[in-house]
TIROPA-124244 format. One record per residue (C-alpha): x, y, z; residue in three letters; residue number from 1. Coordinates in Angstrom, 2 decimals, padded with zeros to 5 digits, m for minus. Each point is the difference from the previous one (the first is absolute). Example, Ala and Ser with C-alpha at 12.3 -4.5 7.8 and 13.67 -1.06 7.14 Angstrom:
((012.30,m004.50,007.80),ALA,1)
((001.37,003.44,m000.66),SER,2)
// end
This chain:
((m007.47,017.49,m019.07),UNK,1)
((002.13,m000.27,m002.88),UNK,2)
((001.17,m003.77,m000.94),UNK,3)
((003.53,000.82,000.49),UNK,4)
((m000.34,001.58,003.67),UNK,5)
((m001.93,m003.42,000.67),UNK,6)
((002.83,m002.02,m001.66),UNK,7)
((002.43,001.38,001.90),UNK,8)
((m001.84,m000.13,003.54),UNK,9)
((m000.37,m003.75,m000.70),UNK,10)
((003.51,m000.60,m000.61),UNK,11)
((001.26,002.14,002.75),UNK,12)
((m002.37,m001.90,002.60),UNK,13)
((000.82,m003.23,m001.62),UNK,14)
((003.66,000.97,000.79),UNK,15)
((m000.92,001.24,003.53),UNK,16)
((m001.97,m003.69,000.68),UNK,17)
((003.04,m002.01,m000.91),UNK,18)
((002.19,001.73,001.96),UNK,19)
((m002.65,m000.33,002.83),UNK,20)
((m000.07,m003.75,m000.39),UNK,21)
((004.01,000.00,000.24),UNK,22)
((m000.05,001.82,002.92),UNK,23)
((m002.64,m002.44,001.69),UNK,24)
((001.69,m002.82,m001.35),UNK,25)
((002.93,001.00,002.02),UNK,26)
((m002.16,000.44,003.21),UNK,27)
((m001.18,m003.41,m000.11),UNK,28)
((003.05,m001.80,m001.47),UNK,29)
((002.36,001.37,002.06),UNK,30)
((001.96,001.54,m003.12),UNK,31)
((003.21,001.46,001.09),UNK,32)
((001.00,003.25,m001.73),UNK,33)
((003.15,002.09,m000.06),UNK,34)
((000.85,003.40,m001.99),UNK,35)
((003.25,000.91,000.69),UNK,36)
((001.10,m002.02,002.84),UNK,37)
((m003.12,001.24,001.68),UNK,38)
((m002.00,m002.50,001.44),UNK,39)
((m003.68,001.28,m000.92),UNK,40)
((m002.79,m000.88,002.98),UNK,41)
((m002.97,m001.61,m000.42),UNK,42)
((m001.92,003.06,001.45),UNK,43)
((001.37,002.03,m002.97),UNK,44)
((m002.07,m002.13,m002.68),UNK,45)
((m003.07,000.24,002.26),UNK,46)
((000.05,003.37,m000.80),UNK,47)
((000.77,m001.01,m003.88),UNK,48)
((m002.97,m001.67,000.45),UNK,49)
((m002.59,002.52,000.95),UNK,50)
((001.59,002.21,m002.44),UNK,51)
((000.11,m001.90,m002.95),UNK,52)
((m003.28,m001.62,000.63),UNK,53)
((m001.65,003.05,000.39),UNK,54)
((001.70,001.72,m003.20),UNK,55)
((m001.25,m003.04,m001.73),UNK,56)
((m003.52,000.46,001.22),UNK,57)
((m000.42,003.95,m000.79),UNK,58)
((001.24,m000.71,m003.15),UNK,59)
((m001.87,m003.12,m001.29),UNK,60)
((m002.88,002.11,001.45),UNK,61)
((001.03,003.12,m002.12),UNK,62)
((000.09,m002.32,m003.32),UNK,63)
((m003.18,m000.93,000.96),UNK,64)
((m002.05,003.17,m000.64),UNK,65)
// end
């Protein structure tokens, strides 16, 4: 794998993790969040989660190879 493919799938899943964390954060804490004047549910950043999380997984394993 060429350094710059395993550059990039770091960043990327670094990117993916943080926005994991934020979206747990807000599970736990309680975080309210609006976009809009839409109130967005808690069940929508479950799904966040499992995303991100597992986009940040594949790719920290990709970078690993």
């Amino acid at each position: 794998m060429l350094i710059q493919q395993k550059t990039y799938f770091t960043v990327v899943s670094t990117i993916f993790l943080i926005i994991a964390v934020l979206h747990l954060l807000r599970i736990v804490l309680g975080w309210y969040a609006e976009i809009g004047g839409w109130s967005v549910p808690i069940w929508l950043s479950w799904i966040a989660l499992i995303i991100s999380g597992y986009l940040a997984f594949a790719g920290f394993k990709l970078a690993k190879k």
